[in-house]
N, C-alpha and C positions, 0 to 999 in steps of 0.2 A: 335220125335224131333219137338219144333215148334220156328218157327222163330220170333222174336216180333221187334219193333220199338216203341223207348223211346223219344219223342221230344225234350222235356225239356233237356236230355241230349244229343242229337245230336247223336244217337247211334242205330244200331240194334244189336242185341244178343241175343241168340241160349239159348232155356231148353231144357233137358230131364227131365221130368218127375218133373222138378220144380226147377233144379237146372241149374244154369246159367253155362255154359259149355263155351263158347267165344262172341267175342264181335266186334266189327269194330267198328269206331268213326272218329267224322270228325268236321270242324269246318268250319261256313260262316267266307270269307274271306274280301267278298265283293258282292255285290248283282251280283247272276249268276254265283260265283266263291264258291267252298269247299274243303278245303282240305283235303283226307283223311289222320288220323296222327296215327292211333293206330290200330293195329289187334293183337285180342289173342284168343288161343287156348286152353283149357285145355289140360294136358299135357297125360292123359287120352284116351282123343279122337282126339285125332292129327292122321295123317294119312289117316282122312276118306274124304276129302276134305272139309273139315267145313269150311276153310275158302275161300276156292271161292264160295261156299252158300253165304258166306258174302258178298264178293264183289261184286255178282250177283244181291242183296237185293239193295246193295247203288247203283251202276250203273242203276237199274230201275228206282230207286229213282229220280236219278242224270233225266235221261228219261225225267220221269213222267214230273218233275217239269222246265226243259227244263232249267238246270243246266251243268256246265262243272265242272270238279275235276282234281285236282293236287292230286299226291297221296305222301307226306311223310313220310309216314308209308315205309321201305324198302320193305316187304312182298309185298303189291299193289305196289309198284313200278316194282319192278321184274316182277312181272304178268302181268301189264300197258304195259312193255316192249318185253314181250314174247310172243301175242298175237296182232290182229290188232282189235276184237274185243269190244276193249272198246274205239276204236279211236272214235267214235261220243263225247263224255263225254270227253274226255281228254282235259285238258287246254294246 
């Protein structure tokens, strides 16, 4: 499985073997602010944690670039909430 980042669309998202399996996505709000608004999973490989890979990707992200995020998407929301985790990033 490799994990990529798409800029142009504000997105990382997961292949196997070439085919796009899920995705996370997010949108600048405002300088230093992102929202995450979208997570998917194929329905295939759900169950294997694919999407906290995701959210692991945008929170270094989020890190790196010394970003905070709101998360829309209900999926990172719930996680947002069940974890303290990703409290440094959190808006």
């Amino acid at each position: 499985m490799e994990l990529k980042y798409e800029e142009s669309k504000n997105r990382f998202y997961l292949l196997d073997n070439d085919k796009e399996i899920g995705e996370i996505t997010y949108a600048n709000v405002k300088d230093g602010l992102i929202d995450i608004n979208h997570t998917e999973i194929d329905v295939n490989y759900r169950g294997q944690d694919l999407g906290l890979q995701l959210i692991e990707a945008i929170a270094d992200y989020a890190r790196e670039n010394k970003l905070k995020a709101r998360a829309s998407c209900p999926y990172v929301a719930k996680v947002f909430g069940e974890t303290d985790k990703y409290d440094d990033i959190k808006a």
